[in-house]
Each structure stands twice: as structure tokens, then as C-alpha cells.
N, C-alpha and C positions, 0 to 999 in steps of 0.2 A: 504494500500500500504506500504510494506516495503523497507525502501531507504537505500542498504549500501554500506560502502565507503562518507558517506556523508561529510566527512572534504575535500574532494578532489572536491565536486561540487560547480561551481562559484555560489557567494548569486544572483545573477538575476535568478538562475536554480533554487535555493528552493523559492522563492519570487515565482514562478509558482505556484511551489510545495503547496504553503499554501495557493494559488488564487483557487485552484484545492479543498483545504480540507473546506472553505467555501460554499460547495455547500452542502443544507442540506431541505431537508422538513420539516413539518410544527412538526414534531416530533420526525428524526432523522437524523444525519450526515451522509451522500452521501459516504463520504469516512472519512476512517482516516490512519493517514498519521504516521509512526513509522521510525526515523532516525537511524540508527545505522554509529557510527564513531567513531574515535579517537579525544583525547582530544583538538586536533584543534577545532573539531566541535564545542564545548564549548565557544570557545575561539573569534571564529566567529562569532555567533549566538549573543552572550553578546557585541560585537562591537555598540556601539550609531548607527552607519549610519544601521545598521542591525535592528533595532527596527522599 
């Protein structure tokens, strides 16, 4: 799945997002998940309450 624009989506929306990329078989990941954003994204992601 590729997400862009992703500096503009609220963290409860990628918090899905990565609920979604946990899904995986006994030998491969179900999905993967590629963000594309500006340097917010960054900036977001690295926040403590974001971890």
C-alpha cells in the first residue's frame, strides 16, 4: 500500500495504518505499507507519544 501526502494524516490514521501492516503469515507480510511525505512526516513519526 502506498500512503501519500502522509504529513497531513492524523497519527490515530497511521496507528491503523501499521495495525493493518502487522498482518502476516507464517512466512510472509500480508501487506507493506510505503509512506511518502514531506519533512513533517519525519518530524511526526520521531515524536515520543508517536513511538
Amino acid at each position: 500500500m502506498f500512503v501519500e501526502e502522509a504529513q497531513d494524516m492524523p497519527l490515530a490514521t497511521l496507528e491503523e495504518i501499521c495495525l493493518l501492516s502487522n498482518l502476516e503469515t507464517q512466512q510472509h507480510n500480508r501487506l507493506q505499507v510505503v509512506l511518502f511525505g514531506q519533512l513533517e512526516l519525519d518530524v511526526g513519526l520521531s515524536a515520543s507519544h508517536a513511538r
